[in-house]
ChimeraX commands (.cxc) that place a marker at each C-alpha (Angstrom):
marker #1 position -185.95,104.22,123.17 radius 0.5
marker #1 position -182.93,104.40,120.22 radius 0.5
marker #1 position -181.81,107.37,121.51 radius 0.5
marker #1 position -180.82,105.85,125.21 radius 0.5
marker #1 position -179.73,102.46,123.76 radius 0.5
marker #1 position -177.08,104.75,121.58 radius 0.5
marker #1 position -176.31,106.55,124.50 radius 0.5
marker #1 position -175.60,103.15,126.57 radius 0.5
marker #1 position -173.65,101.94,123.80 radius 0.5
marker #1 position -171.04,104.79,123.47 radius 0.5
marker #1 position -171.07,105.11,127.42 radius 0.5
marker #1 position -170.04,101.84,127.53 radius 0.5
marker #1 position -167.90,102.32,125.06 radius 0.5
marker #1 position -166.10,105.01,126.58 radius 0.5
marker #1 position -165.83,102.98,129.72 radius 0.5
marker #1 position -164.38,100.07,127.96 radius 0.5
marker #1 position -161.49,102.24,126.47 radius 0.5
marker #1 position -161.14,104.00,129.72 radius 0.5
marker #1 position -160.87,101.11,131.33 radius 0.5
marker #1 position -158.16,99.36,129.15 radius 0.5
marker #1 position -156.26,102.15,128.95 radius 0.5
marker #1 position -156.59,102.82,125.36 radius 0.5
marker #1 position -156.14,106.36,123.97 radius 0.5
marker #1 position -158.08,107.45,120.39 radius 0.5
marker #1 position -155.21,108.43,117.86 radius 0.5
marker #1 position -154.83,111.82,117.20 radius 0.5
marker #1 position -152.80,112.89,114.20 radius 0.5
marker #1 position -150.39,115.13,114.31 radius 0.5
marker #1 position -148.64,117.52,111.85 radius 0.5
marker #1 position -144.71,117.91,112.47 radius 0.5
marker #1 position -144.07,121.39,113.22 radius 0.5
marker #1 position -140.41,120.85,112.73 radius 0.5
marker #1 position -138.04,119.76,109.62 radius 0.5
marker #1 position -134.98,118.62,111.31 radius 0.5
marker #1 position -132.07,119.78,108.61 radius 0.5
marker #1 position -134.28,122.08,106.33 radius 0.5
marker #1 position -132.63,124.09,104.35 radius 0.5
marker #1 position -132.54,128.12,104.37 radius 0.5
marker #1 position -133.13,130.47,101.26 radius 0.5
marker #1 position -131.65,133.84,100.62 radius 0.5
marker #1 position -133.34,135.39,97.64 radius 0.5
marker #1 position -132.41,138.32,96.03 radius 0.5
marker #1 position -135.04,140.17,93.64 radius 0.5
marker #1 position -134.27,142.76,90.50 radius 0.5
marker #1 position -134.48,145.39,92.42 radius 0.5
marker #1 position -132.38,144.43,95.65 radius 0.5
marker #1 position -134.52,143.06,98.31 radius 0.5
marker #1 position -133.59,140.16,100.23 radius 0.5
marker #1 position -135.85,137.57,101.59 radius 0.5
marker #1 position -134.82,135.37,104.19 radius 0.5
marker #1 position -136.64,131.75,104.68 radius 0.5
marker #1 position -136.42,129.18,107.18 radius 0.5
marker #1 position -138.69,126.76,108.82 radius 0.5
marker #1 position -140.18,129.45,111.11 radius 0.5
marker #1 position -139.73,133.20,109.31 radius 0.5
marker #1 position -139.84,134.86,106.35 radius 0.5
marker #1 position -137.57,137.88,106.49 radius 0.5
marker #1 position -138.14,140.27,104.02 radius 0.5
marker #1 position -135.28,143.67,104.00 radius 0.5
marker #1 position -136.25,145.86,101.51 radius 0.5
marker #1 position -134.02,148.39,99.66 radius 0.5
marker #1 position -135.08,151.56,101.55 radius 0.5
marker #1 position -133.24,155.53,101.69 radius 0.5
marker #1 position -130.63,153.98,104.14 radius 0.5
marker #1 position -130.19,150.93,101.57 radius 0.5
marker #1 position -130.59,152.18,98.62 radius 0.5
marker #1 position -128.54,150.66,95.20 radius 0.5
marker #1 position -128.01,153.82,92.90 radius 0.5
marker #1 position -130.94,155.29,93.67 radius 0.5
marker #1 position -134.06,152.22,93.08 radius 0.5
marker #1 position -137.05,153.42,95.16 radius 0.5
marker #1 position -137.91,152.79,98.45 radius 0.5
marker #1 position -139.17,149.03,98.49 radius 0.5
marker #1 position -141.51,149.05,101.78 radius 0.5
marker #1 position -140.26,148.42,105.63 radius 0.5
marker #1 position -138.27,145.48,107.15 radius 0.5
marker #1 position -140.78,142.68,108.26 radius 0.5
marker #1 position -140.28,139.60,109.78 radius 0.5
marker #1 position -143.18,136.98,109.50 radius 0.5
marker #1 position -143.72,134.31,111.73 radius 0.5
marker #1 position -145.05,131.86,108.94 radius 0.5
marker #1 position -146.52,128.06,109.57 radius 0.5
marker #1 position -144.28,124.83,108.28 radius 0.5
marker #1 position -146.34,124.41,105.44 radius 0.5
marker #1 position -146.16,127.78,103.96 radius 0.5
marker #1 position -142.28,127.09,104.05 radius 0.5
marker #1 position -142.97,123.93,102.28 radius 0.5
marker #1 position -144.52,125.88,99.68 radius 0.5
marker #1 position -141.97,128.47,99.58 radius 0.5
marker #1 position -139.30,125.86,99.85 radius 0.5
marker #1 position -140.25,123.58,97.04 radius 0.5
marker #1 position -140.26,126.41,94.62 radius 0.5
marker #1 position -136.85,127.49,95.47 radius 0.5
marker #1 position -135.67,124.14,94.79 radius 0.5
marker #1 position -137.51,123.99,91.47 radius 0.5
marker #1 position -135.32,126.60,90.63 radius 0.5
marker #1 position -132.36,124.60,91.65 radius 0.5
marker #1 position -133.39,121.68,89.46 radius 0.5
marker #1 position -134.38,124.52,86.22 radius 0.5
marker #1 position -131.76,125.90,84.01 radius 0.5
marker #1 position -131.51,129.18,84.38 radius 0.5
marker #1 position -131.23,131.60,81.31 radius 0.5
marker #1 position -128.96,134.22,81.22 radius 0.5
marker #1 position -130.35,137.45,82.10 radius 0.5
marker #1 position -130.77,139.77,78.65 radius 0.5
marker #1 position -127.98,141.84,77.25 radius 0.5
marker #1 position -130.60,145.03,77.68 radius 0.5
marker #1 position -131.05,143.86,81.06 radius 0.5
marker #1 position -130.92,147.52,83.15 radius 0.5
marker #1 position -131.57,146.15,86.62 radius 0.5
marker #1 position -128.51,147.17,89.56 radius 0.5
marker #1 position -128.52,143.53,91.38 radius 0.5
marker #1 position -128.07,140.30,89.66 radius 0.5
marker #1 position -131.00,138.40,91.47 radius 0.5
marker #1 position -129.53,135.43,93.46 radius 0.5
marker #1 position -131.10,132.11,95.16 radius 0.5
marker #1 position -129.06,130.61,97.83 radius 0.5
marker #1 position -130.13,127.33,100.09 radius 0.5
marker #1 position -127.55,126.79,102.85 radius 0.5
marker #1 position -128.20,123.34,104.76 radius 0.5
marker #1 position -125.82,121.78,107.33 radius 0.5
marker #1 position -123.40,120.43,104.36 radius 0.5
marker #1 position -123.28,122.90,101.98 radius 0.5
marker #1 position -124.16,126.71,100.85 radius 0.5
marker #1 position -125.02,126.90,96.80 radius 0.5
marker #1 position -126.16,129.85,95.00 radius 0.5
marker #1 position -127.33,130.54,91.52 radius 0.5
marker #1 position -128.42,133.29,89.18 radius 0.5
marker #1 position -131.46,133.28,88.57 radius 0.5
marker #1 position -133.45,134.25,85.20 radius 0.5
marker #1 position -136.00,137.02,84.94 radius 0.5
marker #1 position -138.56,134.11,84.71 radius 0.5
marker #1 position -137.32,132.60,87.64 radius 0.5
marker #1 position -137.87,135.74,89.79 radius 0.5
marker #1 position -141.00,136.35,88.58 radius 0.5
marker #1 position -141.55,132.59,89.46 radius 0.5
marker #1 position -140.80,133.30,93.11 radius 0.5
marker #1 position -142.19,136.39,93.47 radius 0.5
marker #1 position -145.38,134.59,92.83 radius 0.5
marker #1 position -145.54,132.42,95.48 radius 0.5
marker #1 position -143.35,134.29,98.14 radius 0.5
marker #1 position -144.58,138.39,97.98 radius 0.5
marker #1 position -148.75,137.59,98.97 radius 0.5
marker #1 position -147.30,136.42,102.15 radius 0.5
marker #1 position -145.84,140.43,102.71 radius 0.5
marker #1 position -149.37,141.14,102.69 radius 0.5
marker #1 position -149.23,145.31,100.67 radius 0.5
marker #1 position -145.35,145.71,101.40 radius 0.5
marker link #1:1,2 radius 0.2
marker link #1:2,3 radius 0.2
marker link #1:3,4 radius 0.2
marker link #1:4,5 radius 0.2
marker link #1:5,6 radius 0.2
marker link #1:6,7 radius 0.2
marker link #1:7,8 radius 0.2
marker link #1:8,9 radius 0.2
marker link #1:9,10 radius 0.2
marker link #1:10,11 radius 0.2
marker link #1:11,12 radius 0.2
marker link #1:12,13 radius 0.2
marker link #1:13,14 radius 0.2
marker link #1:14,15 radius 0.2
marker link #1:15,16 radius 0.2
marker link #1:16,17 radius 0.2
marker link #1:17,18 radius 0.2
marker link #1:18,19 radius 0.2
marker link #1:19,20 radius 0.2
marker link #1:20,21 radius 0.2
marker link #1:21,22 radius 0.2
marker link #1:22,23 radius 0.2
marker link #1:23,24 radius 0.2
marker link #1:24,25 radius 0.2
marker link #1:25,26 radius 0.2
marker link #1:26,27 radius 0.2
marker link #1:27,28 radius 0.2
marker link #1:28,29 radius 0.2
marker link #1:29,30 radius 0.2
marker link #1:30,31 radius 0.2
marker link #1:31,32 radius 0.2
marker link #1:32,33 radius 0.2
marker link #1:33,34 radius 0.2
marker link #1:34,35 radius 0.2
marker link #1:35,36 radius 0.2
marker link #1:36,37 radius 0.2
marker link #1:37,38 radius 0.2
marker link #1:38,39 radius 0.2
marker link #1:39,40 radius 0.2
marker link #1:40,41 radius 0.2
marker link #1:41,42 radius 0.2
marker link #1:42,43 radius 0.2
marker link #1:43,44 radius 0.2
marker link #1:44,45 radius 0.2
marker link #1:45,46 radius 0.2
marker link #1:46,47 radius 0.2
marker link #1:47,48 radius 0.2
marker link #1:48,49 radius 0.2
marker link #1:49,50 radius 0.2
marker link #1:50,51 radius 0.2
marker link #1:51,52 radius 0.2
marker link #1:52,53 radius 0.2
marker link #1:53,54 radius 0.2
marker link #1:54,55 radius 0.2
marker link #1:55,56 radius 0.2
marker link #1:56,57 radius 0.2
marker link #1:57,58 radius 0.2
marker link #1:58,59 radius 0.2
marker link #1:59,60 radius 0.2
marker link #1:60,61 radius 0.2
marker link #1:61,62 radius 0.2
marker link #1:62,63 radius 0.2
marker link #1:63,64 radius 0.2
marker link #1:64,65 radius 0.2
marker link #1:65,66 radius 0.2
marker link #1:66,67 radius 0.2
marker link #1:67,68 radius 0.2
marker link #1:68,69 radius 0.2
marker link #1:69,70 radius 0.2
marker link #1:70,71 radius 0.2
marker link #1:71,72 radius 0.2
marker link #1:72,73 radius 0.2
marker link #1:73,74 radius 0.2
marker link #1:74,75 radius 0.2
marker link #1:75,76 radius 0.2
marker link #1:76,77 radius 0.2
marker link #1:77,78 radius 0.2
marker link #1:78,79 radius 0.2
marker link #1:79,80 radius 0.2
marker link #1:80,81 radius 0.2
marker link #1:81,82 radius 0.2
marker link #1:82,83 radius 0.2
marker link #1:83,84 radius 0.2
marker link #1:84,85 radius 0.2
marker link #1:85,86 radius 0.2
marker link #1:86,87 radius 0.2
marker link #1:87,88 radius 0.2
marker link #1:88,89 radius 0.2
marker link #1:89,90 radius 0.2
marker link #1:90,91 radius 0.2
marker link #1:91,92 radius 0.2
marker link #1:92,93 radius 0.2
marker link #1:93,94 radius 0.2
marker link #1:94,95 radius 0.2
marker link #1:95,96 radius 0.2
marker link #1:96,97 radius 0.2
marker link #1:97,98 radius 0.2
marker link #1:98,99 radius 0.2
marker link #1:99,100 radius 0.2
marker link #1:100,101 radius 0.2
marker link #1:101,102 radius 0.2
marker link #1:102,103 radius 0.2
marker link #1:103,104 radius 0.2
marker link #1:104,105 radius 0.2
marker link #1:105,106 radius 0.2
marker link #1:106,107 radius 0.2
marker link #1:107,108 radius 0.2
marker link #1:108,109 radius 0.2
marker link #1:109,110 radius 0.2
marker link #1:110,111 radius 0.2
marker link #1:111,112 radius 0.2
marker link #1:112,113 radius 0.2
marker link #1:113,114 radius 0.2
marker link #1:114,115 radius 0.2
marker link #1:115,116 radius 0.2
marker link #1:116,117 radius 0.2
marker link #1:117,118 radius 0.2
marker link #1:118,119 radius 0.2
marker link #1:119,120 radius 0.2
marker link #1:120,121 radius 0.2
marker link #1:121,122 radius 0.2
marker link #1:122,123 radius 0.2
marker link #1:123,124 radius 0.2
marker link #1:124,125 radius 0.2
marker link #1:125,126 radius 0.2
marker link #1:126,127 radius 0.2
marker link #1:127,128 radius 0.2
marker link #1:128,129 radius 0.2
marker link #1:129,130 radius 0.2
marker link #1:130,131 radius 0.2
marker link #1:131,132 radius 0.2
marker link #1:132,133 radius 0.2
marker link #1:133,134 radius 0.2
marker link #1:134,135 radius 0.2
marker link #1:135,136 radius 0.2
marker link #1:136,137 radius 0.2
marker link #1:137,138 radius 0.2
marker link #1:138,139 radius 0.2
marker link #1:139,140 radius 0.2
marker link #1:140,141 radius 0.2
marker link #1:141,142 radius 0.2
marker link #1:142,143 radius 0.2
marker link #1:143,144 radius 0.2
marker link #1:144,145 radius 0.2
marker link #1:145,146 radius 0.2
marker link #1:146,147 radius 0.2
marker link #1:147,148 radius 0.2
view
């Protein structure tokens, strides 16, 4: 007998909140960021990663793009990749904004100075970043290249 008074209560519940023409909330998450920024980042050896709110673009130095002669870095991929893995991404690109960077060594041998850029719709800034740094971002951005 509880188990059909239960069901008589959330039928008539359900009716009630048909009937007034209420709706239960659902929650949403944005998939959007109006006016996020894009990252260019620029590793040791040469490859570029492109970020925005919807790709990760990763262009390897390959034989056709090759800096005196680094090896062959893996094949051009472009990820589709969620709004919070950006968020991830993003918020350690702009702890590297806020982080002084140190200069790179004098015995530094490496063919690219490694770069960060964030271009929003006011401004473009870059920075050098420190061997720390790109070790730092490598972290968090390369498991999402999956073995490239």
């Amino acid at each position: 007998m509880p188990r059909i008074a239960a069901v008589l209560v959330a039928f008539l519940m359900l009716s009630l909140s048909i009937g007034c023409k209420t709706v239960p909330a659902l929650t949403t998450t944005p998939t959007t960021l109006p006016n996020a920024p894009q990252y260019t980042y620029i590793d040791t050896r040469g490859n570029t990663y492109n970020l925005s709110t919807k790709k990760l673009i990763y262009d390897p130095v390959s034989a056709d793009n090759t800096i005196d002669g680094l090896d062959d870095e893996g094949r051009h991929l472009e990820l589709n990749i969620e709004l919070n893995d950006y968020t991830k991404m993003a918020a350690e690109c702009e702890r590297q904004f806020n982080t002084t960077q140190k200069e790179l060594p004098a015995n530094y041998s490496g063919y690219v100075i490694p770069t960060l850029t964030r271009k929003d719709s006011i401004e473009t800034r870059s920075i050098d970043l420190s061997i720390k740094a790109v070790d730092e971002l490598d972290y968090v951005i390369r498991p999402f290249l999956g073995d490239e």
